[in-house]
C-alpha positions in Angstrom: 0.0 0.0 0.0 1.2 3.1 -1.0 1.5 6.2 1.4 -1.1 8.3 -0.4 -3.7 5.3 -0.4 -2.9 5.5 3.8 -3.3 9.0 4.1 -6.2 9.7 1.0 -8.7 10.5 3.9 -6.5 13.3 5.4 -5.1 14.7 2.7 -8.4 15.6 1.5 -9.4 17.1 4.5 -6.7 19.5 4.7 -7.1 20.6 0.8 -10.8 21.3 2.0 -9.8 23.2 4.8 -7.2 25.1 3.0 -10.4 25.9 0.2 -12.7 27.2 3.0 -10.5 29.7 4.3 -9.0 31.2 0.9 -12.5 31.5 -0.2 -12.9 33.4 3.1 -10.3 35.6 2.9 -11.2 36.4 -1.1 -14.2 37.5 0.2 -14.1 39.6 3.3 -10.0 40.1 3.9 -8.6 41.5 0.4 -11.2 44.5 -0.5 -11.7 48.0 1.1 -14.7 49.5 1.8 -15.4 52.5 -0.5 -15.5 55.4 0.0 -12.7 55.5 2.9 -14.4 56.4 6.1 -12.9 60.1 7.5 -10.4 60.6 10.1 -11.5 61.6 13.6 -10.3 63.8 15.6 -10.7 66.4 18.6 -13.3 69.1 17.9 -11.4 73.0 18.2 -13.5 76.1 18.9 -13.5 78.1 16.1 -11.3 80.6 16.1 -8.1 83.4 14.3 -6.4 83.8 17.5 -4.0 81.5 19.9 -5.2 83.5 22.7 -8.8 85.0 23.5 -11.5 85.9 26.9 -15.3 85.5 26.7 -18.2 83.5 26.4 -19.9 84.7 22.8 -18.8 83.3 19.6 -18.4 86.4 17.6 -20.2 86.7 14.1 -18.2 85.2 11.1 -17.3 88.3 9.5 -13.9 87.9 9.8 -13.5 84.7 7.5 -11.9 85.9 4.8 -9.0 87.9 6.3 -8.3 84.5 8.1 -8.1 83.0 5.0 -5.5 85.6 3.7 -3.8 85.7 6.8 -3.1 81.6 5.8 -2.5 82.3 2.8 0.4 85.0 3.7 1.7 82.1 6.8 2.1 79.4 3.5 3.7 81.9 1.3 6.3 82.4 3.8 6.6 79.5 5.2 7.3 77.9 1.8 11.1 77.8 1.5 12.8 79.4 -0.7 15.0 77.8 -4.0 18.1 76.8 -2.7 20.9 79.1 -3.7 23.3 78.1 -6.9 26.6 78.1 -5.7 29.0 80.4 -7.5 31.8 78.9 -9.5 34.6 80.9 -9.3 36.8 81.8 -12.2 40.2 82.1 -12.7 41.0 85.7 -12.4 39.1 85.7 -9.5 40.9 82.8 -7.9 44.2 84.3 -8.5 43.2 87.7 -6.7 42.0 85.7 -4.0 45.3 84.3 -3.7 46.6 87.3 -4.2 44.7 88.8 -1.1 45.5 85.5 1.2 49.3 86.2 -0.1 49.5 89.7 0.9 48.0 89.2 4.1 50.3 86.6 4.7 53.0 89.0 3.8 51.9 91.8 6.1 51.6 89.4 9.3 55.1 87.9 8.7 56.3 91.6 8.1 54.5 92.9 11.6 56.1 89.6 13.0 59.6 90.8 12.0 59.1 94.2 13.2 58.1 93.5 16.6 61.0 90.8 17.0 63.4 93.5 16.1 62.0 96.4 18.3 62.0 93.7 21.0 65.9 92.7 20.3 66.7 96.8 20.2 64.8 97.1 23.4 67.0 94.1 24.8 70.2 96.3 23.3 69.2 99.5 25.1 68.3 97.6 28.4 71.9 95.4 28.9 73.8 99.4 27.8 72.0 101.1 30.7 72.8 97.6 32.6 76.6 98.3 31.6 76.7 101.9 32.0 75.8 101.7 35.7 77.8 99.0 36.2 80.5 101.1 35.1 79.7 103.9 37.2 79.4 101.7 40.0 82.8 100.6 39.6 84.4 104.1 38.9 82.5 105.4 42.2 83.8 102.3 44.1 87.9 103.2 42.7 87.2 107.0 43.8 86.4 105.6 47.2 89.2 103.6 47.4 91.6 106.1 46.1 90.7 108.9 48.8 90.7 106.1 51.1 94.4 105.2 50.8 95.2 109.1 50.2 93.5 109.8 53.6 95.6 106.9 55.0 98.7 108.2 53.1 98.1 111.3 54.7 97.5 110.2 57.9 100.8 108.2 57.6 103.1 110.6 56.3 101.7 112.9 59.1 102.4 110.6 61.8 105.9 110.3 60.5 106.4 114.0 60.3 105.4 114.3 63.5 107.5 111.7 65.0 110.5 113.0 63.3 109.6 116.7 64.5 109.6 115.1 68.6 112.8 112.9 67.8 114.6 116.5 66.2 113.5 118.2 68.9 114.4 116.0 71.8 118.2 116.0 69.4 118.0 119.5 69.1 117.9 120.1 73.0 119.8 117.4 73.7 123.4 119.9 73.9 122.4 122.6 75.1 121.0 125.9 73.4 117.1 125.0 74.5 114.6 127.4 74.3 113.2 129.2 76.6 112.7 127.4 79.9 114.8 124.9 78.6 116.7 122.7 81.6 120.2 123.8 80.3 119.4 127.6 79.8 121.7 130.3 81.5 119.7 132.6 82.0 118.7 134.2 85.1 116.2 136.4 84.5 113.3 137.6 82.1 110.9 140.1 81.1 110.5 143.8 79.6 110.2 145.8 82.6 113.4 146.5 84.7 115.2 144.8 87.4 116.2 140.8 88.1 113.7 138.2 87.6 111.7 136.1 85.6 108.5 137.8 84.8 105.4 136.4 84.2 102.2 134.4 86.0 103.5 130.9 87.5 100.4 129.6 85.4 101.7 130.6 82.0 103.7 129.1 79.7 108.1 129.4 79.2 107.1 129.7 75.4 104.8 132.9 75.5 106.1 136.1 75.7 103.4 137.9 77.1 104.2 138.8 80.8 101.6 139.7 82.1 97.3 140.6 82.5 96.0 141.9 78.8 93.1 141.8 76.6 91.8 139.2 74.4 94.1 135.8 73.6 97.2 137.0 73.0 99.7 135.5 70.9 99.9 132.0 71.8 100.1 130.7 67.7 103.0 128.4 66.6 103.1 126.6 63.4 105.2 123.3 62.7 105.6 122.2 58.7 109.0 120.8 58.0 110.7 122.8 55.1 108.2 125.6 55.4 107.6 129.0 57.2 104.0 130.5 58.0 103.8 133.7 56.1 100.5 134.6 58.0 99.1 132.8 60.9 95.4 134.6 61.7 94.8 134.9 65.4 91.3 132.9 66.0 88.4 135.0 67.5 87.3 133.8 70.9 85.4 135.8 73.3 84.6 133.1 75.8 85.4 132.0 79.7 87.9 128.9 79.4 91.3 128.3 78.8 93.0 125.7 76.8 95.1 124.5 73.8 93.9 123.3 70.7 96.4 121.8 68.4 95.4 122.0 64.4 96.8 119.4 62.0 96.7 120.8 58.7 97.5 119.8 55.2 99.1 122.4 53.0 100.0 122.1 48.6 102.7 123.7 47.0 101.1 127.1 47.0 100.9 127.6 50.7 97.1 127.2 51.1 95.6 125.1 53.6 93.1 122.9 52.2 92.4 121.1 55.1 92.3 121.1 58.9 91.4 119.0 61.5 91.1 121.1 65.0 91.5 119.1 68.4 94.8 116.3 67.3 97.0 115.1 69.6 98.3 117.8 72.1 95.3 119.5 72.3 94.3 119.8 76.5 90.6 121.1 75.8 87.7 119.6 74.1 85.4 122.8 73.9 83.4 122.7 70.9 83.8 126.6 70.8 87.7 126.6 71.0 87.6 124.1 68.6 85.6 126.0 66.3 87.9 129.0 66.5 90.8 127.3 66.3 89.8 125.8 63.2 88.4 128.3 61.4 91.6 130.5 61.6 94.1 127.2 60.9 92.0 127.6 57.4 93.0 131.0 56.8 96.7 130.6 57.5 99.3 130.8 54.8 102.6 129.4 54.1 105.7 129.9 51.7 105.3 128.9 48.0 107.9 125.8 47.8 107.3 124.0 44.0 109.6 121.0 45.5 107.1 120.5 48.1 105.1 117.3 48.1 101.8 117.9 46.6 100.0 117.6 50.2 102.4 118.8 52.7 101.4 117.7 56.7 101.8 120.0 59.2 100.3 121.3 62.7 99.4 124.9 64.1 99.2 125.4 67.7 96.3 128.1 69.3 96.8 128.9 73.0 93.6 130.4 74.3 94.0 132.4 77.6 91.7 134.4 79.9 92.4 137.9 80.4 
């Protein structure tokens, strides 16, 4: 028996079934009802306006300014042809690049220009940099030069001065002092008549005033090896205290003293007033012109202020 003799009954029934339902679907399923039915929706209110207030519907006389008014909204809304793109030609191409070229041009010019206002700005700064570094150093070898001068000076001054004691003391040593000197023969002094030494047993074997006077007598002495005072200006003093300023002055080859320092060694007084005094005249005092000089010459004047 062969497999469709087995199966005759339900093959049949399938190819009926199979009949029913396209004869079904040919009927009711493939075919649309004509006309289409509308689209529903939600009912509006009537209406030209998004926003309103009231409860009356106002009288349609309005409709056709509403239907401009949509008109004019589709008109603009409806965009416009697109734009053809412009195809350049040549000439105009090559004055574009012409433009892009001379742009490029100026920039890299402006470029250059500020680098090298920057470098001469550098230039000027690292000059002012090395001109007051130079100054700095010339002010620092001025210092240093008056520095060792003023210790020259000092020096040489000390020397002189130690040389002027050790002559001294020499020039004593034999004989022929001074007056008041250990060694001296003489018995007697003075300007009036008579023996005796005249004078105050206060004063001095050096002065030759002898006796009560005005102002501060003549108690100057100068000391500059080589050199004689050619004017030694008595100082002004009208005060109440004794005392003895010693002056160390420096003298050049003319004679002028162009500097003095008042209250040295020997001086037995630190009044600021005698000091004053003495210095001021030391200043004024003049000595012999002597071209073989040194250029700076150290010396010493000596003021002996006295009461009357």
């Amino acid at each position: 028996m062969s497999y469709i003799s087995e199966h005759k009954t339900g093959l049949i029934g399938t190819i009926v079934t199979h009949a029913v339902i396209l004869a079904l679907l040919l009927f009711f399923g493939f075919f649309t009802k004509l006309p289409l039915p509308e689209e529903e929706g939600i009912l509006v209110n009537f209406g030209d306006s998004e926003t309103g207030l009231g409860l009356e519907e106002p009288a349609p006389g309005e409709a056709a300014p509403i239907a401009n008014q949509e008109e004019k909204q589709a008109v603009a809304q409806t965009p416009p042809p697109p734009a053809q793109k412009k195809v350049k030609t040549p000439v105009e191409k090559e004055a574009l690049l012409t433009q892009d070229l001379e742009k490029t041009v100026a920039m890299e010019s402006a470029k250059e220009a500020k680098k090298i206002k920057d470098l001469e700005k550098e230039k000027i700064r690292k000059e002012k940099q090395e001109l007051a570094e130079a100054e700095r150093l010339q002010k620092a070898e001025l210092v240093r030069q008056k520095k060792e001068e003023d210790q020259r000076l000092a020096f040489a001054a000390a020397q002189q001065q130690k040389a002027g004691e050790i002559n001294s003391r020499a020039k004593n040593a034999f004989g022929g002092g001074g007056k008041g000197a250990a060694d001296s023969k003489s018995t007697s002094q003075g300007v009036t008549f008579g023996p005796g030494n005249q004078g105050d047993p206060k004063g001095s074997a050096n002065v030759d005033k002898y006796g009560p006077g005005g102002g501060i007598g003549n108690g100057v002495s100068a000391s500059l090896d080589g050199r004689t005072a050619t004017s030694l200006p008595k100082p002004y003093y009208p005060g109440n205290e004794e005392g003895v300023v010693v002056v160390q002055v420096s003298v050049d080859k003319t004679g002028t003293v162009i500097k003095a320092e008042a209250g040295v060694k020997g001086s037995n007084t630190v009044n600021p007033e005698l000091i004053a005094a003495a210095k001021k005249a030391a200043l004024q005092a003049r000595f012999n012109i002597d071209q073989n000089a040194p250029a700076f010459q150290v010396g010493s004047i000596t003021y002996r202020f006295r009461l009357d």
